[in-house]
C-alpha positions as CSV (number, residue, x, y, z in Angstrom):
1,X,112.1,94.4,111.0
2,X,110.2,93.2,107.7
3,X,107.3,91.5,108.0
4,X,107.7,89.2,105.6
5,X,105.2,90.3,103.0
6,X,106.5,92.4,100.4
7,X,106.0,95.8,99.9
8,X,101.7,96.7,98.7
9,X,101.9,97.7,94.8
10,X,101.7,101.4,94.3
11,X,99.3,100.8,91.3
12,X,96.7,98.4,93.2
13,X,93.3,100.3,93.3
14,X,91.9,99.9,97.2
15,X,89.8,97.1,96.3
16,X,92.7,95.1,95.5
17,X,95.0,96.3,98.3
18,X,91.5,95.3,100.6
19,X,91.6,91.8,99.5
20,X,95.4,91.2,99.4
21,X,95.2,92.4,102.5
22,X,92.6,90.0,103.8
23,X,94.2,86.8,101.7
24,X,97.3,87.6,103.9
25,X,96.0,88.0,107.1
26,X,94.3,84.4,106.1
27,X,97.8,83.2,105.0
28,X,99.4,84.4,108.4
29,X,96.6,82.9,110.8
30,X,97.3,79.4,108.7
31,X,101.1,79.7,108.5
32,X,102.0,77.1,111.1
33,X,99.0,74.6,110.5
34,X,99.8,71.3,108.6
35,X,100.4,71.0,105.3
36,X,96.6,69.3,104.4
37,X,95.5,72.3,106.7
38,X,97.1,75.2,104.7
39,X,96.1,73.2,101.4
40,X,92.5,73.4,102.2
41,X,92.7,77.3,102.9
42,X,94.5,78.0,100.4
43,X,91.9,76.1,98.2
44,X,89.2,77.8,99.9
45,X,90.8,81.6,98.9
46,X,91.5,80.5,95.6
47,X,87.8,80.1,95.2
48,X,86.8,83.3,97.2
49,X,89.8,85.4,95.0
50,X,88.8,84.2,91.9
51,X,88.0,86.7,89.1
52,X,85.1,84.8,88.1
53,X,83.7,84.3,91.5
54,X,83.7,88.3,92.2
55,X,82.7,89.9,88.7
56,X,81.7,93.2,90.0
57,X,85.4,94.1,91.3
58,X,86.9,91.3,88.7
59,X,90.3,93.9,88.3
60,X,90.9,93.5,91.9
61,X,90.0,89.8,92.2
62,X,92.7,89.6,89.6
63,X,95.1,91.7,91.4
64,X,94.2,89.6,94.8
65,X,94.3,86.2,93.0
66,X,97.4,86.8,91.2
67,X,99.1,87.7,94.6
68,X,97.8,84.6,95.7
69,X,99.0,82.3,93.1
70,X,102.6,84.1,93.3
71,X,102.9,82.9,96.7
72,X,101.7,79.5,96.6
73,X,105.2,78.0,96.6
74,X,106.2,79.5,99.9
75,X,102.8,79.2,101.4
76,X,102.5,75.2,100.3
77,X,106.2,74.3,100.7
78,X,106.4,70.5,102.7
């Protein structure tokens, strides 16, 4: 059975794959929380996965953050 999380990129260094990982495992823990609830987490890892927040592993901040913003949608959906 999938978990629903797609498969990890092949061609994210570890850091990335490290913080994707974490920013899911946040994701999961909030799925079933209210709509203002999974706003203000996913708020608060926008700021912690920013590229400019984390400048000595910026490439994987990217990576993390882009993951992020990619599932926003499903993530904030009403």
């Amino acid at each position: 059975p999938s978990s629903g999380r797609p498969p990890q990129d092949g061609n994210l260094c570890g850091q990335a794959a490290a913080l994707v990982e974490e920013m899911q495992q946040e994701l999961d823990r909030n799925r079933d929380a209210s709509l203002e609830v999974r706003r203000r987490v996913f708020r608060d890892l926008q700021r912690q996965f920013h590229p400019d927040k984390n400048m000595g592993r910026a490439e994987a901040a990217n990576a993390a953050f882009q993951r992020l913003m990619e599932r926003r949608h499903m993530f904030l959906a009403p």
